[in-house]
N, C-alpha and C positions, 0 to 999 in steps of 0.2 A: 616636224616643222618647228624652226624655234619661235622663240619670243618677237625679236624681231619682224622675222618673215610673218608672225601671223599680226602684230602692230601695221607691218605695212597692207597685209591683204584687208584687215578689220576699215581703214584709213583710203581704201581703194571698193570697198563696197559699203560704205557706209550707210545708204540710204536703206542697202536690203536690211539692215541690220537694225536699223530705227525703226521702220516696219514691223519688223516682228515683236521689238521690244514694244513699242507702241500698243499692239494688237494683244498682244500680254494684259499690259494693264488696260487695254477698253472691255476685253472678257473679265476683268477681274471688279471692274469697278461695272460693270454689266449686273454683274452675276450678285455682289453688294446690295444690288438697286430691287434685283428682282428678287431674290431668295428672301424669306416669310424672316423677321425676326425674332430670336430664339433668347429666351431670360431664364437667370441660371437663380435658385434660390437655396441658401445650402443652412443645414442647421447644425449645430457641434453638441455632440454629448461625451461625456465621460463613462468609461468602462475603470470600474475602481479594482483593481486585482492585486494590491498592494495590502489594502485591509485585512486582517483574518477575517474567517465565515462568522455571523454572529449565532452560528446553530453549532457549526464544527467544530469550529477556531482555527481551523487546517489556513496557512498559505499560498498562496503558487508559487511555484519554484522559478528561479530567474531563467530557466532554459524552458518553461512552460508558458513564460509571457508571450511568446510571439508565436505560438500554434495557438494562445488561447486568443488574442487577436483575430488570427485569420477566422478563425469558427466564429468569430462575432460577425465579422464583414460578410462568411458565406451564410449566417443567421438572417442578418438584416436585406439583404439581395435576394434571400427563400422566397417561393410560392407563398408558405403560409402567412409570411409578414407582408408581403403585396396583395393579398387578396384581403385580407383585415383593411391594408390602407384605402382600399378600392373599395369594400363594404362601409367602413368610416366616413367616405366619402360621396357615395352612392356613385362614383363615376358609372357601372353598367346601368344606369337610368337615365344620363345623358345623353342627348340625341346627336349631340356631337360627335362623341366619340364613336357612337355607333355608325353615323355618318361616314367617319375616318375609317372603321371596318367594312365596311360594305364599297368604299370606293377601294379600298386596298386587296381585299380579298374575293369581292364580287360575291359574299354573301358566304362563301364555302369556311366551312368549321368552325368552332362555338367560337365567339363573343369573347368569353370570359376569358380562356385561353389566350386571345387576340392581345387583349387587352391588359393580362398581364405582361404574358412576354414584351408587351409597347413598353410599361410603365418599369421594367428591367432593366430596358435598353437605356432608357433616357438616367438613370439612375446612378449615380458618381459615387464613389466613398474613397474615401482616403485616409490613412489612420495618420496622426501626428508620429511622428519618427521617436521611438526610446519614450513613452508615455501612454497614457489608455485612452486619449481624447480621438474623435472619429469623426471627423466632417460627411455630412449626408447629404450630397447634393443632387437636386431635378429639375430640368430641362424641359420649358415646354413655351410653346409661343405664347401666354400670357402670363403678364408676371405674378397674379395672383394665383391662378392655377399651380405654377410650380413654387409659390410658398406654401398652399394649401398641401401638393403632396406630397413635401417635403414634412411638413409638422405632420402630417398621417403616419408617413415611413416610420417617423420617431416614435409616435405614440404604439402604433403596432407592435414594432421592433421592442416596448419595456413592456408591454403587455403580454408578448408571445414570449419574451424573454422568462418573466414572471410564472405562465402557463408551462412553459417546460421545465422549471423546477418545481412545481405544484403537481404539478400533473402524475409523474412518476412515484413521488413523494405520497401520494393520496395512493398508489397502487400498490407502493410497498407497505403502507400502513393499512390497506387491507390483509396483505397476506401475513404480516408480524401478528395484528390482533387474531386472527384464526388462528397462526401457530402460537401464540401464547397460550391460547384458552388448550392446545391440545397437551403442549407442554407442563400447562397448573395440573392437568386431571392426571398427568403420568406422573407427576412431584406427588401429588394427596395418595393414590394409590401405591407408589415408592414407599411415603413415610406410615400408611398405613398400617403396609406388611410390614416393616420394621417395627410396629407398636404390638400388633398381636405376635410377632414371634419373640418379644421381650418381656411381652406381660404370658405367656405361654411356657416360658423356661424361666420366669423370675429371675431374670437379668438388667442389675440395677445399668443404670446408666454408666458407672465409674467403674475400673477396675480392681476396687477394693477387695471384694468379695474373691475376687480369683487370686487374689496377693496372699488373704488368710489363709484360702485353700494351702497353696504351695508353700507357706512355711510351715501350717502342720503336715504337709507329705516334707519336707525336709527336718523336722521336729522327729516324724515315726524311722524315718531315713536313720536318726543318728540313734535311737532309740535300739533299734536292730541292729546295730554293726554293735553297740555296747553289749547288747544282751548273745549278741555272735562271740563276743570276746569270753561273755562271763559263763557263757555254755560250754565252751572248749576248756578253760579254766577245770568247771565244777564238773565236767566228763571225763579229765585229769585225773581228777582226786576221787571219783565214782572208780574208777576203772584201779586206782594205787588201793584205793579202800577193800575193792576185793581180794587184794593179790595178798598184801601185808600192810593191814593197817597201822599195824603197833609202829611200823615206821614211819607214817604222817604225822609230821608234827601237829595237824589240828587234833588227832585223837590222841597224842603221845602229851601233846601241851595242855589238855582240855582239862579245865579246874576238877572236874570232879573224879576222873582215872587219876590226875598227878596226886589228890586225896590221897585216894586208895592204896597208888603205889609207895605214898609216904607211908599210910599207916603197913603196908606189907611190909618194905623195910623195918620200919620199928618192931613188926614179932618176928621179922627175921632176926634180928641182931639179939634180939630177949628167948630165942629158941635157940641161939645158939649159947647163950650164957645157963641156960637151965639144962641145956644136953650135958656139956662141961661139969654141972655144979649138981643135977640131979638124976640123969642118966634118961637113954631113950625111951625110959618103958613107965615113965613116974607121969601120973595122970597129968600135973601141970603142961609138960611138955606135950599130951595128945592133945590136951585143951587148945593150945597153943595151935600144934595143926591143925585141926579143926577150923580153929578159927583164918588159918591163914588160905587154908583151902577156899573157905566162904568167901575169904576178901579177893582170889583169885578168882572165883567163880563170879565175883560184881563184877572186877574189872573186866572181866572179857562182856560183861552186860552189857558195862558200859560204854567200851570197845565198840560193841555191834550196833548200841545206841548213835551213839556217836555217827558212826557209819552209816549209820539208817539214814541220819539227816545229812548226811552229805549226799546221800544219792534222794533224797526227797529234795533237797536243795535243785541239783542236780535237775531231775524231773520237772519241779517248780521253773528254774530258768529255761526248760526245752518249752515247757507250756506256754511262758510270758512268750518265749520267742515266735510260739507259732500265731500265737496272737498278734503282736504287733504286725510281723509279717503279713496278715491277714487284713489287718487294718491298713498296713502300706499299701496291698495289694489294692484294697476297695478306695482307698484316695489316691493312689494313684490313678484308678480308671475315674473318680469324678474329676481328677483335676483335667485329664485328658478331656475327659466329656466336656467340660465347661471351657475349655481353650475354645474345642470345635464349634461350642454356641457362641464365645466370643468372635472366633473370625466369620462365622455366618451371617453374627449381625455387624462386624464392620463389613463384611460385602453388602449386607441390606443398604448397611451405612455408607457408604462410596456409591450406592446406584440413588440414594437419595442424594449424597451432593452433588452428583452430576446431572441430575434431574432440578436442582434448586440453580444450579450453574448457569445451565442450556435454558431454565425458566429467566432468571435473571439478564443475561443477552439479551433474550429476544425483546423483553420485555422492555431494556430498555431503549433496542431500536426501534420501539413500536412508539414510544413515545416520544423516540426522534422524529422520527416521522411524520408522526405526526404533530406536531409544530412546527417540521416542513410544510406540512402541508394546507397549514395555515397563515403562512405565511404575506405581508402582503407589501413586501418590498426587496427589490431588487438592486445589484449593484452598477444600476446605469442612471444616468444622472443626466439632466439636459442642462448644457453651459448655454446655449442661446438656438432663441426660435428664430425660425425661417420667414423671413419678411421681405414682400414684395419687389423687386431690384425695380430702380428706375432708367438703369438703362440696359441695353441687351447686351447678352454675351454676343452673339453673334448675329451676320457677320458685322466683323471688322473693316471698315474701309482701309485705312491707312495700314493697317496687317495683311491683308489683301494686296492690296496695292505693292506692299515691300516684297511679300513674296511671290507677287505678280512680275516684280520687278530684275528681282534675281533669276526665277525663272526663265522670263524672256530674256534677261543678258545671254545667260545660257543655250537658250535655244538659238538668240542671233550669233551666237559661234558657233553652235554645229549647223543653223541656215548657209551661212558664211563659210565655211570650210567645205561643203559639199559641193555648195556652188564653183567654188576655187577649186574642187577635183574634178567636177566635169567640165572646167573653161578655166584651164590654167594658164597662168600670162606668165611674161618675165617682165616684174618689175623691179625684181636689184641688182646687182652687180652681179653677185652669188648664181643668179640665174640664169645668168647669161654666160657665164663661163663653167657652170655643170649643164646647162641644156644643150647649146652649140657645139659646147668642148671645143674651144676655141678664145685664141687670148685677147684681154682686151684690152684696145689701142689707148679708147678718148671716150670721155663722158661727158654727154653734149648736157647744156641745164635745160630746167624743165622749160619748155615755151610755154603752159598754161597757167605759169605764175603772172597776174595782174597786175604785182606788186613792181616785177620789173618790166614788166611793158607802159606801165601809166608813173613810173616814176620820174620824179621830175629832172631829176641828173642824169636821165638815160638818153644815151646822144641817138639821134636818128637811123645813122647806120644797125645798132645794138638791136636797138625796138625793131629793124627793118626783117633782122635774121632768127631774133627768135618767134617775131611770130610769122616766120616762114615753115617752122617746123610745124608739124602734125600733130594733136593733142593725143594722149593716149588714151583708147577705149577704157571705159567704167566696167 
């Protein structure tokens, strides 16, 4: 149907259509008259989430603001902060309200249940958009009753707010002070054993004492490789000393053979001028061998002296050498012994710091804790208390009324258009030339206009023939 067509049907049943509208607003301003009236009383607080913690210092993070929002609104809406408001207020001693249970539920199931779920319902919150403030509004037909449970909801809500970070706070500071105390006694027994296995191998606390060790085992170290050099050496000259000494230059050089062999040259050279001068057999010259016999007879004394000491020599550096060796051997097993007490007691020593560590932690979440758990203030804040409205939220007459009014428009066009499908007329042109299917000649004017039957310039014949026509059914 277009526009038109429904202007002309709206214009051709007018009256049904006043009626409905009409009947719209007398239920609406009915319903106004009789319905209890309802007063809204709302209080604002601030939820500060912008502040660091004054225990933590932690912040919320800007993608944590609006999940920590919602957890406040389903905080402040909770059982627990409704039944605080309803004990603050003794509402389940009111005969009223119990009244309102027993007509509502006929007595069946607890009270208190009843009672919160009521005080739920009527229960509004709203958070200020991009900010922590939260309007907490209640609904009830007196205006002091819904300012009363509205400042309840408030006080509740920062005291349960308060009680759930106390609360937890007092549980964890039980179990930190039990585990500290098991933690100290595992620290004292840690550093214990570390004291009797220090004061038991006389292990200073520094590592000096292992420092001196290992550079006397690197002191006997070079000690040995010297006395290994002078051993080979002097088992050399042991070993030439037996074979043919007279060709070592120590026994060939040694002051008192090169003596000897001076003085045997000089009666060589004087036995040979007495053989020349007084012949082989003249006493001087036997004197002479004799004597050189004798000095031959030193030298090889002193030859084998000589020699002696080079293999006592000899002897003497095998001996220092097995000594040191033997002394290397014994400091090298105490330096080794004394690492093995050193890294024993830094294990003692690592299971003590991780025992002083694990003490420290706890200890000092234990004293987190507890000054959580003393705590006696929370980050909600009241910007304004909830004061008596003097006039009621609802109902609204004139709000009533408008969407009383819209509604019935509404309804008086689908009244109207129904009616017009089950008693459909031709009243335009369009109608008459799709319903007939048939052309049309002449469009006679209306004869129920008044305007031209009672006008004054309308000649007699005029007035005679339109109102001879038929008016058209409504």
């Amino acid at each position: 149907m277009s526009f038109s067509r429904l202007l002309v049907v709206m214009r051709a049943r007018w009256r049904a259509a006043f009626l409905v509208v009409a009947g719209a607003i007398a239920v609406a301003v009915l319903l106004s008259v009789l319905l209890p009236r309802q007063y809204r009383a709302t209080a604002a607080v601030l939820v500060d989430m912008r502040s660091p913690d004054p225990l933590m210092g932690t912040v919320l993070g800007t993608t944590l603001i609006t999940g920590y929002m919602a957890t406040q609104m389903d905080v402040v809406q909770s059982e627990r902060v409704v039944r605080r408001a309803i004990t603050l207020l003794g509402l389940a001693q009111d005969p009223a309200w119990k009244q309102r249970w027993l007509k509502d539920t006929q007595g069946e199931g607890e009270f208190q249940n009843w009672l919160t779920e009521e005080v739920q319902r009527k229960l509004d919150l709203q958070p200020t958009r991009e900010s922590g403030v939260m309007s907490i509004t209640f609904t009830a037909t007196e205006p002091g009753t819904a300012a009363a449970v509205a400042n309840a909801i408030v006080k509740a809500y920062i005291d349960t707010t308060l009680e759930l970070r106390v609360e937890p706070a007092k549980r964890y500071n039980d179990f930190f002070d039990e585990r500290s105390v098991q933690l100290r006694t595992a620290l004292e027994e840690a550093q214990s054993k570390l004291s009797r296995f220090l004061q038991s191998n006389g292990i200073a606390a520094s590592d000096e004492r292992i420092d001196v060790e290992s550079l006397r085992l690197s002191e006997l170290s070079s000690q040995l490789v010297a006395l290994q050099s002078m051993k080979a050496e002097s088992g050399s000259r042991e070993q030439m000393a037996s074979v043919s000494s007279d060709k070592m230059s120590e026994v060939f050089n040694h002051p008192a053979v090169a003596a000897l062999n001076a003085d045997l040259s000089r009666q060589q050279v004087k036995l040979g001028e007495l053989r020349q001068r007084l012949g082989a057999q003249h006493p001087e010259v036997k004197e002479i061998d004799s004597s050189m016999a004798e000095l031959r007879t030193l030298i090889d004394a002193e030859k084998r002296r000589v020699s002696s000491g080079l293999v006592a020599s000899n002897q003497m550096t095998s001996s220092r050498e097995a000594q040191i060796r033997a002394l290397l051997v014994e400091q090298r097993a105490k330096v080794l012994r004394m690492k093995g007490q050193r890294d024993e007691a830094n294990a003692l020593q690592h299971d003590v710091d991780n025992a002083r560590s694990a003490y420290d932690a706890v200890f000092q979440r234990a004293r987190q804790t507890s000054l959580e758990s003393q705590i006696t203030q929370t980050n909600v804040s009241i910007l304004r208390q909830a004061s008596a409205p003097t006039r009621a939220a609802s109902p609204k007459l004139w709000l009533n009324v408008s969407v009383a009014l819209v509604l019935g428009v509404l309804l008086a066009i689908a009244t109207v258009m129904l009616r017009e499908i089950r008693d459909r007329r031709m009243r335009t042109v369009e109608d008459v030339v799709e319903g007939l299917r048939q052309p049309l000649l002449v469009i006679m004017p209306k004869a129920s206009t008044p305007r031209l039957l009672t006008h004054p310039k309308a000649s007699p014949l005029k007035t005679r023939i339109l109102g001879s026509f038929a008016r058209p059914a409504r």
